[in-house]
N, C-alpha and C positions, 0 to 999 in steps of 0.2 A: 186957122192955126198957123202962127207964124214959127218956122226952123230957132228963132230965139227963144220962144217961148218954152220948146225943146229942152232947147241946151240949159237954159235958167232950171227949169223941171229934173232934169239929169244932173246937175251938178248940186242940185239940194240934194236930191235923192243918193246920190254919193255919199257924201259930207253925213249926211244922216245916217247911211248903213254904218260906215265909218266908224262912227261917236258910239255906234249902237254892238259894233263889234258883226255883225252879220255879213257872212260872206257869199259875194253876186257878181255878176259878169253881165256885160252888154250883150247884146245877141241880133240878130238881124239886123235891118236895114240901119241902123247907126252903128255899129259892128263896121260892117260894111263899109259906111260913109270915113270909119279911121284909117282903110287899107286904101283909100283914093276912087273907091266905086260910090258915084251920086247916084241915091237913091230916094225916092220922094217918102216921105213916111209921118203920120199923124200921133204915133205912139211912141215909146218907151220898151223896150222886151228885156226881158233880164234871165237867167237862169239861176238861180239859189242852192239851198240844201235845204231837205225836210226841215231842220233846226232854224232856218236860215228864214223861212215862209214864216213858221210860227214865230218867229220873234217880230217880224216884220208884224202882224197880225195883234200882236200883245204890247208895240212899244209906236206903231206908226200909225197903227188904225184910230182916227178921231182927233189925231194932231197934226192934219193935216190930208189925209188921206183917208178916203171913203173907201167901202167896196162898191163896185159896180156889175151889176145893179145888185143890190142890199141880198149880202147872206153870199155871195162869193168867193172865195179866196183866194183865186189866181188872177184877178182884174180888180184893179185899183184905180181911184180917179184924186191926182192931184186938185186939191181944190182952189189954190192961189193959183196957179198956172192953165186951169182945165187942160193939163192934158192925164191923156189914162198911161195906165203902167198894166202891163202881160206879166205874169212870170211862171215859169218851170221850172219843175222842181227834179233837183240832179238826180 
């Protein structure tokens, strides 16, 4: 996993909540990485709102975004970019 592949993953995933109206925040180690602390990291973490998960789940799931592994709802896996997405829920 390269740190580009990351940021391309992260910045669709933005763009998308965006369009989608769904409100989410970065969290951990990229969180982190904006405040100047390098931290090594293979994921994506995000925090939502209950609202915020289900829409993700009704508007993201199958276009583009799997659950991992099949039937989960807090672990996502970008499929253009393989990388996974965490999320919690506020």
């Amino acid at each position: 996993m390269h740190s580009t592949d990351i940021a391309k993953a992260l910045a669709e995933f933005r763009t998308r909540f965006a369009m989608e109206g769904i409100l989410s925040a970065v969290i951990d180690a990229l969180a982190m990485r904006q405040h100047g602390c390098a931290r090594h990291t293979e994921d994506i973490d995000i925090v939502t709102t209950p609202d915020g998960l289900q829409s993700i789940h009704e508007r993201l799931v199958g276009r583009g975004s799997v659950p991992r592994p099949s039937g989960l709802r807090k672990k996502l896996r970008d499929t253009k970019h393989r990388v996974d997405l965490d999320m919690l829920r506020s």
